[in-house]
C-alpha positions in Angstrom: -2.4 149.8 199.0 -3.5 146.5 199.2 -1.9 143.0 199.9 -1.0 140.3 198.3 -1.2 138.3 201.2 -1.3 134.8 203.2 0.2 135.3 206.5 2.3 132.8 208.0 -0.6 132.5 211.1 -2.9 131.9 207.8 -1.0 129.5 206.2 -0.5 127.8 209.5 -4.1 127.0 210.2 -4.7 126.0 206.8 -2.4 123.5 206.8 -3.8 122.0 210.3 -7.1 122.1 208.4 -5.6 120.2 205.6 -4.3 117.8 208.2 -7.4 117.3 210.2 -10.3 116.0 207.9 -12.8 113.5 209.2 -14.0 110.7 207.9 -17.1 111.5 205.8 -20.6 111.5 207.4 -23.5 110.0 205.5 -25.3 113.4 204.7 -23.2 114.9 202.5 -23.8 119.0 203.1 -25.1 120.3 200.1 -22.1 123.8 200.8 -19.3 121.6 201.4 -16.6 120.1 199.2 -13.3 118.6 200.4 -10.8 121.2 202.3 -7.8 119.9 199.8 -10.0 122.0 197.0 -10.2 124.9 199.0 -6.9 125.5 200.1 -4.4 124.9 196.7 -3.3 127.9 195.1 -4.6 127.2 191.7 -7.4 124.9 190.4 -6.7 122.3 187.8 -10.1 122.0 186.2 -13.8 123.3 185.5 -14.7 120.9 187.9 -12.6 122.2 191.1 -12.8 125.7 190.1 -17.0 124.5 190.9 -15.8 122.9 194.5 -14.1 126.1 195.1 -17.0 127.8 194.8 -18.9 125.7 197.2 -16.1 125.6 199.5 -16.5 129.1 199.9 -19.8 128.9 201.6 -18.6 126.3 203.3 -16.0 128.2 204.8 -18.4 130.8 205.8 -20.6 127.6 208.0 -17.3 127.4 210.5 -18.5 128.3 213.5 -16.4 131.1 213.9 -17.0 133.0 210.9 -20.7 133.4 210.0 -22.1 132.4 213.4 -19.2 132.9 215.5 -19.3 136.7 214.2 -23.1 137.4 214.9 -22.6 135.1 218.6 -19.4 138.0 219.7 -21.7 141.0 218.8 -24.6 139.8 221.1 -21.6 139.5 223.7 -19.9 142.2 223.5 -22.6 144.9 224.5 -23.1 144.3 228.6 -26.4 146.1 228.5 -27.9 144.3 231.6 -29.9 142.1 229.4 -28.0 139.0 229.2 -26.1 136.7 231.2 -23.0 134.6 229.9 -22.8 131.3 232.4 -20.1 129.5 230.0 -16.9 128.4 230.8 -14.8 129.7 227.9 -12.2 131.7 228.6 -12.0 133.5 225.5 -16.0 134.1 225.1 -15.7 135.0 228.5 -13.6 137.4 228.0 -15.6 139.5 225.0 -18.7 138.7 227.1 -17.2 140.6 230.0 -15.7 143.6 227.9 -12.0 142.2 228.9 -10.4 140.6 226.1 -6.7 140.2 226.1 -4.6 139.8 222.5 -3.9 136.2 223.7 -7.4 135.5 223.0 -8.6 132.4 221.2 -12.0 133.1 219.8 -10.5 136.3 218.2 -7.9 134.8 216.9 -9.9 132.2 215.2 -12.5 134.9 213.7 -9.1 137.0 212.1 -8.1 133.9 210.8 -10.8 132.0 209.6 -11.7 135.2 207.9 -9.1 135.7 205.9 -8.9 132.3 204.7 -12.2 132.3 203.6 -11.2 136.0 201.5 -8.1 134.4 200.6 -10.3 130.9 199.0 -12.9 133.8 197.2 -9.2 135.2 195.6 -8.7 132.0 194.5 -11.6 131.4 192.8 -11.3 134.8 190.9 -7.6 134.4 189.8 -9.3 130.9 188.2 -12.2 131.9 186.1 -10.0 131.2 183.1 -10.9 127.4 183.4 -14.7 128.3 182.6 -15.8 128.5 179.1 -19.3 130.0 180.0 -19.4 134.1 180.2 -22.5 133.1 182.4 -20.4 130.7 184.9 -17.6 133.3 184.9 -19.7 135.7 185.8 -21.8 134.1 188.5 -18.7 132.5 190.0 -16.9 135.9 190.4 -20.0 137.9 191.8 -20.4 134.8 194.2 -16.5 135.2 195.4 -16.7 138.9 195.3 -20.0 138.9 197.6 -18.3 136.2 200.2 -14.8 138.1 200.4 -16.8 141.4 200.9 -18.8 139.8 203.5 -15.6 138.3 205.0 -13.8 141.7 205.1 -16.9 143.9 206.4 -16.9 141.8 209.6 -13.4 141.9 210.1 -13.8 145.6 209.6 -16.8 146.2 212.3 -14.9 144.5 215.0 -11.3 145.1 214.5 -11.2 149.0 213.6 -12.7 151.9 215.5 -16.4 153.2 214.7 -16.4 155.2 211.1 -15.6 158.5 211.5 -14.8 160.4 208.2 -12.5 162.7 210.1 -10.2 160.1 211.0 -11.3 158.0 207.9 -7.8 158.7 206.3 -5.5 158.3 208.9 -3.2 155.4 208.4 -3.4 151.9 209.7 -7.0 152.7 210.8 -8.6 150.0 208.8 -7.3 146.4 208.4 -5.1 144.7 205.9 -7.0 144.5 202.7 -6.2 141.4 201.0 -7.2 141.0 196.8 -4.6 138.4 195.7 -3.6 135.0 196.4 0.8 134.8 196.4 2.8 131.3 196.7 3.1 129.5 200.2 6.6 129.4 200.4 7.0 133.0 200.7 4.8 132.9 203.3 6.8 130.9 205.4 10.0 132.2 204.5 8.7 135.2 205.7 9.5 137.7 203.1 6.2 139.3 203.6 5.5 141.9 206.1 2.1 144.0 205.5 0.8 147.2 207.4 -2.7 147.8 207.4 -4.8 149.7 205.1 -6.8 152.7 205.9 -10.1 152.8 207.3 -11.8 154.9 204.2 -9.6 152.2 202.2 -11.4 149.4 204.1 -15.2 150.8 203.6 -14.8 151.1 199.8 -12.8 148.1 198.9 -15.9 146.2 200.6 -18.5 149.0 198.6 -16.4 148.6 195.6 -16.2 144.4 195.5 -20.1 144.6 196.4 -20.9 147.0 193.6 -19.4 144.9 191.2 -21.1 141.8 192.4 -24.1 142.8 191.8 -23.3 143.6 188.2 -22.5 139.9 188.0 -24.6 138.0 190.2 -28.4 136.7 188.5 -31.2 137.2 190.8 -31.9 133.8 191.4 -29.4 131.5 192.2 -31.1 128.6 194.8 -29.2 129.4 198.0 -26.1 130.6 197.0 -25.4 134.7 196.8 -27.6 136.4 194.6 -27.9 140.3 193.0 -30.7 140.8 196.1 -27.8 139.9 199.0 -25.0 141.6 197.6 -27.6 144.6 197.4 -28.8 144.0 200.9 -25.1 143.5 202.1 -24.4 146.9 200.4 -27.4 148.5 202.3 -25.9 147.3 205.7 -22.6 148.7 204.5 -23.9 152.0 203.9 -26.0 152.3 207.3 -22.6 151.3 209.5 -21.1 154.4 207.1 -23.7 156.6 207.9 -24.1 156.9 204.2 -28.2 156.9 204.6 -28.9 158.6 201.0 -27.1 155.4 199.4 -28.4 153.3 202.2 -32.3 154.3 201.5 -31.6 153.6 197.9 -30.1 149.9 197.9 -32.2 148.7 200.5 -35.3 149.9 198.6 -33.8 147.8 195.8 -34.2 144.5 197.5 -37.6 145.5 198.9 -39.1 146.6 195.5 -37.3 143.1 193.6 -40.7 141.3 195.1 -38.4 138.6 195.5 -38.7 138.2 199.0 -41.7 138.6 201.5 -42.2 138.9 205.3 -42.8 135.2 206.7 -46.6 135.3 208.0 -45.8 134.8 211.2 -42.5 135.9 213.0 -41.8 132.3 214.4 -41.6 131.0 210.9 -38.2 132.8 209.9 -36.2 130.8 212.3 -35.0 127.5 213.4 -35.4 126.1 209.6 -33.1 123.8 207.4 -34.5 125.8 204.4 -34.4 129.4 203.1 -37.8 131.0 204.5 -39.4 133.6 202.1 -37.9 136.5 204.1 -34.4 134.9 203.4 -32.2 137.4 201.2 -29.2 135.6 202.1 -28.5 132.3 204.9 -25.5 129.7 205.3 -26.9 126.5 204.5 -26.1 124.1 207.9 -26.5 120.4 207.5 -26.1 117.3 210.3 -22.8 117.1 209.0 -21.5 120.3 209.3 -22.9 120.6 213.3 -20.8 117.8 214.2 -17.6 118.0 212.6 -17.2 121.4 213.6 -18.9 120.7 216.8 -21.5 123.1 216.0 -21.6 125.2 213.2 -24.2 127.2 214.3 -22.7 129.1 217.2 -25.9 130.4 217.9 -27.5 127.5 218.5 -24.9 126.1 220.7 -24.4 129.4 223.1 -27.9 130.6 222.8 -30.3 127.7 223.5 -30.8 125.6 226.6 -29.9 122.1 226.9 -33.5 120.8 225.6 -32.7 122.0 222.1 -29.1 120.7 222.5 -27.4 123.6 223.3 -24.9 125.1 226.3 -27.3 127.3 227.8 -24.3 130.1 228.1 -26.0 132.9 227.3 -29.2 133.5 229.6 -31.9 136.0 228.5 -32.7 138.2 231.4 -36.2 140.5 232.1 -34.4 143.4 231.6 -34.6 142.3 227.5 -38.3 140.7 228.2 -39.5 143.6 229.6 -39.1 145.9 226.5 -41.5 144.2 224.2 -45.0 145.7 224.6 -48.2 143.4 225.3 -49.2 141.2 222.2 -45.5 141.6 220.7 -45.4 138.3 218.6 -41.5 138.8 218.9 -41.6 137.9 222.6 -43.3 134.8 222.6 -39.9 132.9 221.0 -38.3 133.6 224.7 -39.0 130.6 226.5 -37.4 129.1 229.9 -36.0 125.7 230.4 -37.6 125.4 233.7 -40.9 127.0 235.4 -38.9 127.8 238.2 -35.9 129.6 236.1 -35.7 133.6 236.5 -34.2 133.5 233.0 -35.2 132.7 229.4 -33.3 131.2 226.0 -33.7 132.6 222.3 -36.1 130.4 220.4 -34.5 131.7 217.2 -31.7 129.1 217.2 -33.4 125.8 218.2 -31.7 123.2 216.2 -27.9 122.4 216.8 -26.8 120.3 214.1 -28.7 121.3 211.3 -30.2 125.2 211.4 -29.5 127.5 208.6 -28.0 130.7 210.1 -29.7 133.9 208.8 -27.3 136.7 207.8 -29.6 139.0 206.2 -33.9 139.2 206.1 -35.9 141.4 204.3 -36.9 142.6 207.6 -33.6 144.5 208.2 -33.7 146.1 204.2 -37.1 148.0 205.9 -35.6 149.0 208.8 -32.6 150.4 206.8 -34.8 152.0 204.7 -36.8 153.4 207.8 -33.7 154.7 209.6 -31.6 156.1 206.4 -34.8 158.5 205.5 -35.4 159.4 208.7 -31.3 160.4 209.3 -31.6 162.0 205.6 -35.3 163.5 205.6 -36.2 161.5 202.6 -39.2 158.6 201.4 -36.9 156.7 199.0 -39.1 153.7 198.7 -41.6 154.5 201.2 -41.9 157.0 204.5 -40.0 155.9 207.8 -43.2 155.4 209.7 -44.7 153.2 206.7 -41.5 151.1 206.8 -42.2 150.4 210.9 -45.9 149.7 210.7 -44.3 147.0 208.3 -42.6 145.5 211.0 -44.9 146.3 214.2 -48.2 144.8 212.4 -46.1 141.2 211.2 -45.3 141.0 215.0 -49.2 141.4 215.8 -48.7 145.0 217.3 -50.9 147.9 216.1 -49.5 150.6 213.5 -48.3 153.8 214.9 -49.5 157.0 213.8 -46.1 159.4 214.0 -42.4 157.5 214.3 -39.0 159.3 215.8 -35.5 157.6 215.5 -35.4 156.3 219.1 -38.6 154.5 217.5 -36.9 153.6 214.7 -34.2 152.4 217.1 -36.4 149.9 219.2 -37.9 148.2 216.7 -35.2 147.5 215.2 -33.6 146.2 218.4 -36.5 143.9 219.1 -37.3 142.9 215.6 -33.1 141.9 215.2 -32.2 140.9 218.4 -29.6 138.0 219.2 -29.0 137.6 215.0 -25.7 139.7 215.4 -26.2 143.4 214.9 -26.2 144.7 218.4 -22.9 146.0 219.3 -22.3 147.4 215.9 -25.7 149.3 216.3 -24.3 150.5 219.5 -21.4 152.1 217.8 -23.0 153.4 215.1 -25.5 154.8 216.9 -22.7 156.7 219.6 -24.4 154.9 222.8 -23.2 153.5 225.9 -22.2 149.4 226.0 -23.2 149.0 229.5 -20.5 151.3 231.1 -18.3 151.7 227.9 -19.1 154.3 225.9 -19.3 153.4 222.0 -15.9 154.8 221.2 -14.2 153.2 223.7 -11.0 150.9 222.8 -12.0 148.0 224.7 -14.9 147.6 222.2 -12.5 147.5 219.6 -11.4 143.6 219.3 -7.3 143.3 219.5 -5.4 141.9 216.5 -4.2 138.9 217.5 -1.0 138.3 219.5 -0.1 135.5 217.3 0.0 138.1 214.2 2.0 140.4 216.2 4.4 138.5 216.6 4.9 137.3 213.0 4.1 140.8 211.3 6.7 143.3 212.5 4.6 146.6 210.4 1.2 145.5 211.6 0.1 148.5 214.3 -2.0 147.1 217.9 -5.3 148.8 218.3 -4.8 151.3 221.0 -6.6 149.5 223.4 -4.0 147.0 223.1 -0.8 148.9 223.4 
C-alpha cells in the first residue's frame, strides 16, 4: 500500500529550511527558485506550479541528495583502495563500515529525499493550473522521473540487495510515498506508516519511470528528458537483475543518437555545462556551492585542497594499479604533492560550480554489455562490441573475446568514484572489504530520529 505521507522529521526540516534562507547571491542558479515555492502544499498559479518544477532539481543539487548519495557509495565499500582522512563523524562512520542509527549524514539523505519526492507529489497533484496538454505533460514526466530517482536511491541503500525470494516479504522495502496530505496532521501525529515491500519498492520506481517516458519530449535543455528516464530505467533493471529489460532500454538511449562518447575521457568531467555524453546532470552554479557549502559533495570530499576541496578521501595504488599502461582513465589521478604516496580524483575539480553527472552514455553500453552477457543475448550490439566501445575511447586496444569479470572491470574503471560502487558490489554478490555483500551492516539504518516518531516503522536487522 502506499502512503500518503509527510513525516513529522520531514515536516520538521522543511520548516528549518523555510526558516533559514540566505540572502540572494548575484548568480542566480539557473535550477533554483525560492524554498517558500517548494515547500507549500498547493500552488496558486501557472507561474509557481513553473518554480515548482525548478525547485525540484534544485532540491536534487543539496549536497546530500544527488552528490551526497554517489559520495556514501564510494565510502561504503572498504576495498583497500581508498583512504578517508576526514573528520566527520558521520562520513566516518559509513566510511569505516560502522554506522550507528544516530547518524547525521544518513539521516539527512532519508530526509532530504523524501522531501524532494514529496515537492515532485506536489507538482503532480497541481497540473490543473496548466492549460497546455504539452506543459502538463512535460511537467508530470519531469516530477515523475525526479521522485523515481529520489526513491531508487533511498531504495539501494536502505533495503537489503534484491532477492526475488524475499522480494515479497513485508516491510522489506521502504515507505513508498505518492501523495502530498496537510501539515497539521503531521504534527498532530495522526499518521503512523509501515513500510512497503521490497518487490512494491522496485515497481513503483519501474512503474513512475515507465510512465515518464510516455510524457517526457526528448529534448528538454538540461532538465529530465525521454533518454534519462530511459537510462534511469536501464539502471533500474541491472540492480533487479532484470537484464532482458535491462539490454532493451539501455539500447534505447544508445540507438536515440542523441548523445555521443566525449572524444576524450577528460572532457566529461569537471564542466559547468552538459558534455555530449550527458543523458542526465544536476546543473551546479557559484551559488548553489556556497549556500549549501558545497553542493557538489564530490568535489568537496574527493579533491585536494588546490581545487578547493577537503582532501578526505585519498586515492591509494591499490585503485592505480588496476588500470593497464596507456589507460586514458588513469591519467585524471593526480597527487597534491610529488612527495605524496596518494592521489585525488580529477573528475570533481571545481567546488562551487561543477555539474554532477548522474547518468553518461558510457554506463547505457556497459548495461547493455553486462545484461547480454547475463542473458546470452546481442540486443543492440554483442557484449564484447559494447567494451571495445569503452576500452578504445580510453586509448586502450580492442579485445578479441570478453567474459563478465571483463565486463566487470571496465566498468569499475570506466565509473569509478561517480557513485555506483557499493551497489555494484551487491549486486554483483562480492565481498566489501571484509563484509560480504549481504551483510546488514551494508544496509544503511533508518534513522533514529524516525524511530522514534513512527511507532510501525520496522529497524533494518542490522540495527536491532
Amino acid at each position: 500500500m502506499f502512503h500518503n505521507i509527510k513525516k513529522y522529521t520531514l515536516f520538521f526540516a522543511g520548516a528549518l529550511a523555510l526558516t533559514a534562507c540566505t540572502t540572494e547571491l548575484d548568480v542566480k542558479p539557473a535550477n533554483s527558485v525560492k524554498e517558500e515555492l517548494v515547500f507549500v502544499n498547493t500552488a496558486t498559479s501557472k507561474s509557481s506550479l513553473k518554480a515548482m518544477v525548478t525547485g525540484l532539481y534544485d532540491m536534487l543539487s543539496d549536497g546530500d541528495v544527488a552528490s551526497g548519495s554517489l559520495r556514501n557509495a564510494e565510502l561504503l565499500p572498504l576495498e583497500g583502495e581508498t583512504q578517508w582522512r576526514g573528520t566527520f563523524t558521520g562520513l566516518r562512520e559509513i566510511a569505516r563500515q560502522a554506522i550507528t542509527t544516530p547518524n547525521d549524514d544518513v539521516a539527512n539523505f532519508w530526509l532530504d529525499s523524501y522531501q524532494t519526492i514529496h515537492a515532485s507529489n506536489q507538482v503532480i497533484e497541481n497540473l490543473n493550473l496548466l492549460t497546455s496538454d504539452a506543459e502538463k505533460r512535460s511537467y508530470e514526466g519531469q516530477a515523475l522521473f525526479i521522485r523515481s530517482l529520489a526513491t531508487f536511491q533511498l531504495i539501494r541503500f536502505f533495503t537489503e540487495p534484491y532477492d526475488a525470494t524475499t522480494a515479497n516479504d513485508a516491510n522489506s522495502g521502504i515507505p513508498l510515498v505518492s501523495k502530498t496530505t496537510d501539515f497539521a496532521a503531521v504534527v498532530n501525529g495522526s499518521l503512523q506508516v509501515s513500510r512497503n515491500t521490497m518487490n512494491e519498492s522496485y515497481n513503483f520506481v519501474i512503474n513512475d519511470l515507465i510512465k515518464a517516458i510516455s510524457l517526457l519530449p526528448t529534448s528538454n535543455g538540461f532538465f529530465a528528458t525521454s533518454h534519462a528516464a530511459n537510462a534511469l530505467l536501464a539502471r533500474v533493471y541491472l540492480q533487479k537483475g532484470d537484464f532482458t529489460n535491462a539490454a532493451t532500454t539501455a539500447s534505447r538511449v544508445i540507438a536515440s543518437g542523441a548523445f555521443r562518447l566525449s572524444n576524450n575521457y577528460s572532457d566529461a568531467f569537471g564542466r559547468t555545462t552538459n558534455s555530449q555524453e550527458d543523458v542526465f546532470a544536476v546543473q551546479i552554479t557559484s551559488q548553489d556551492g556556497i549556500n549549501d557549502k558545497g553542493a557538489n559533495a564530490m568535489v568537496t570530499f574527493f579533491q585536494n585542497r588546490t581545487f578547493g576541496g577537503r582532501g578526505d578521501v585519498r586515492i591509494l595504488a591499490r585503485h592505480l594499479n588496476l588500470y593497464e599502461t596507456g589507460d586514458a582513465r588513469k591519467d585524471l589521478f593526480a597527487k597534491e604533492r610529488s612527495a605524496d604516496t596518494w592521489w585525488f580524483c580529477g573528475k570533481w575539480t571545481n567546488p562551487v560550480a561543477q555539474n554532477i553527472n548522474i547518468i553518461r552514455l558510457a554506463e547505457m553500453y556497459l548495461i547493455r554489455a553486462e545484461a547480454n552477457f547475463m542473458a546470452n543475448t546481442a540486443v543492440g550490439d554483442s557484449p564484447l562490441n559494447d567494451i571495445n566501445v569503452i576500452r578504445n575511447r580510453a586509448k586502450l586496444p580492442s579485445l578479441t573475446s570478453v567474459d563478465l569479470n571483463a565486463i566487470k572491470k571496465e566498468r569499475k574503471l570506466e565509473l569509478a568514484f561517480e557513485g555506483h560502487r557499493i551497489h555494484d558490489i551487491r549486486r554483483w554478490k562480492e565481498n566489501a572489504g571484509a563484509m560480504k555483500f549481504d551483510n546488514p551492516k551494508l544496509t544503511f539504518p533508518i534513522p533514529q530520529r524516525e524511530m522514534d516518531v513512527n511507532t510501525k516503522m520496522i529497524q533494518n536487522i542490522g540495527y536491532r
